[in-house]
N, C-alpha and C positions, 0 to 999 in steps of 0.2 A: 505733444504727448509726453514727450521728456521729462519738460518742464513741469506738467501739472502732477506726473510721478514723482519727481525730485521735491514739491513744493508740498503735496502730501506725507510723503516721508519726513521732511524738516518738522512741519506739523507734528506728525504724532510723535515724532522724537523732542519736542520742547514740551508735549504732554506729560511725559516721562518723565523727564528733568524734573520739572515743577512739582510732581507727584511724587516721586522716588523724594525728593529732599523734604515736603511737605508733610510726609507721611510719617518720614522719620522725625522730624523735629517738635509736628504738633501731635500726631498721632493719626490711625486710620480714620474713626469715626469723625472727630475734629475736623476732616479737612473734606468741606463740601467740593462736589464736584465744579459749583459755581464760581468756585476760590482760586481754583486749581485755573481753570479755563481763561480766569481773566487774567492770571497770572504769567500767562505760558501767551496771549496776546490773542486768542480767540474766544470766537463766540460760543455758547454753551450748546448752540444746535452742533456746532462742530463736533462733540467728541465723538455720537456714535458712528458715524463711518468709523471712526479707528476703532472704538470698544464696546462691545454689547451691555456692557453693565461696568459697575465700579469698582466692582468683584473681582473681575476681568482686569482694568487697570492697577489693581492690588496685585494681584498675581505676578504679570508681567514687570511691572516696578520693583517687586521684594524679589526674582528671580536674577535681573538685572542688578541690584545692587547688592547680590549675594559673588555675582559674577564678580562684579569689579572687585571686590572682598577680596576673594580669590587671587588676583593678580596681583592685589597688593600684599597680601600675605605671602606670596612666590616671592615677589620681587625683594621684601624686606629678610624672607629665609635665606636668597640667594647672597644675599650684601651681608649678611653679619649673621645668621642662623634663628634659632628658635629663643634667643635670648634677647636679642633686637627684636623678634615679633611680640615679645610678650610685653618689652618698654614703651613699644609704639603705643600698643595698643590702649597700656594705661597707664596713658601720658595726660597731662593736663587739658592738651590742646586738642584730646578726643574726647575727652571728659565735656569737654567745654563747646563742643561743637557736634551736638547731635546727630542736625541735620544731614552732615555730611559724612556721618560717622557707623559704625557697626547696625545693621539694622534689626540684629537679635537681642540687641542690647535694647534699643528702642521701643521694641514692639512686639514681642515675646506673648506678654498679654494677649495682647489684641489678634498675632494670629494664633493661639490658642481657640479664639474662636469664630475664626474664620473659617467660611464652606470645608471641606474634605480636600476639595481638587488646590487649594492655596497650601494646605498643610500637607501635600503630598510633595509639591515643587519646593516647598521648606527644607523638608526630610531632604531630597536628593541632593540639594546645595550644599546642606550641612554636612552630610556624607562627604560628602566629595569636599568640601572645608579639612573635615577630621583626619581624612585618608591622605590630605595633601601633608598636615604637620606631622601625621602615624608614620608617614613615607625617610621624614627626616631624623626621628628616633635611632639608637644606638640600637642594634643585632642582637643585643642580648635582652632584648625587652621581654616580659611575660609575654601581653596583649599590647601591642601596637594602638591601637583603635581604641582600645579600654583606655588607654593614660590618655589620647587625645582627647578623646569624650569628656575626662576629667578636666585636662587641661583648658577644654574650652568653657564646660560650664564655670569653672571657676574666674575664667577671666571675665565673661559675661556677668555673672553674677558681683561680679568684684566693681566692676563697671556701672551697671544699675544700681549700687551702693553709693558710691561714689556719688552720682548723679541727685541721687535720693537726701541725702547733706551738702550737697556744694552749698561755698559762699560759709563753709563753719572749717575748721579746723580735722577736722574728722576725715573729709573728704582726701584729704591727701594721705590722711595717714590710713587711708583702707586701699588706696592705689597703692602704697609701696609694700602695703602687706599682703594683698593679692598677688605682687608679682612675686616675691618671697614663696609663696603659696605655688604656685603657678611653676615656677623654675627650681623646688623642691619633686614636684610630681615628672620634671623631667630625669630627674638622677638613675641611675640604674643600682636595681634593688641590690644592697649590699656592698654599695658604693662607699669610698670615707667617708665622703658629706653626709651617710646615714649616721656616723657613727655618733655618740655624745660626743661632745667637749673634754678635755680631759682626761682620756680613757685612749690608753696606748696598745697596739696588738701584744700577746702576750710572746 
């Protein structure tokens, strides 16, 4: 009995795998569940015992890969702050790598319109995304959560830009201005770096 719970489990967790990367790199609609299944080494009877629908599989895949987000975005706050989170993020080599990469960047659209109960578990990730970079904000912030808010749409935004021209010249130079963008909305209002160029306190 061990064994066939352990070998269940490896199952629907190479479902996941295969889903969670497939989803983000070609899209949700794009990636039939026949795709997925051959891909992950099982047979298409196999997914429902793990998932009632595809719907299901969406959910649990964007939820999971909102998670690991999370830990990566900890870990890279912890090692160098909100200025290495914002380089990582629109770097070439997430630019260039979908699959493996932001998945609000990828799919934004698509869960837009996806059931209620998918864009519920969105909202709460994101939150909890927002509230984790609001956490590392300087004391004197107006609204903590407001600049995060900011700061994410903008890097996301910055990101599906990017993505949207790779392979021209443009694409790199809309990643170095998003983070410009990105690590101006961190400054605290009334800071020097608001100030112009040139213009000395009196």
């Amino acid at each position: 009995m061990r064994y066939e719970k352990g070998r269940r489990e490896a199952s629907r967790q190479r479902i996941m795998d295969v889903a969670t990367e497939r989803f983000r790199s070609d899209g949700i609609a794009a990636s039939g569940l026949a795709g997925i299944m051959g891909e992950a080494g099982l047979t298409n009877g196999a997914f429902y015992p793990h998932f009632p629908s595809k719907a299901a599989l969406v959910r649990e895949s964007l939820a999971a890969a909102l998670e690991a987000q999370t830990a990566q975005i900890q870990e890279l706050l912890a090692a160098g702050g909100a200025s290495l989170a914002i380089d990582t993020y629109l770097s070439a080599e997430h630019r260039d790598n979908p699959g493996k990469g932001c998945a609000s960047a990828a799919l934004l659209p698509e869960i837009a319109r996806e059931p209620i109960e998918t864009r519920q578990v969105y909202a709460e990730h994101l939150l909890k995304l927002v509230r984790q970079v609001a956490a590392e904000l300087t004391p004197d912030a107006r609204d903590p959560e407001a600049v995060a808010f900011g700061v994410f749409a903008t890097l996301i935004g910055t990101l599906e830009l990017s993505r949207a021209v790779n392979g021209t010249e443009l694409s790199d130079r809309i990643l170095e201005a998003g983070a410009v963008a990105a690590k101006a909305l961190l400054q605290p209002s009334g800071s020097d770096s608001d100030k112009p160029e040139g213009r000395k306190p009196s």
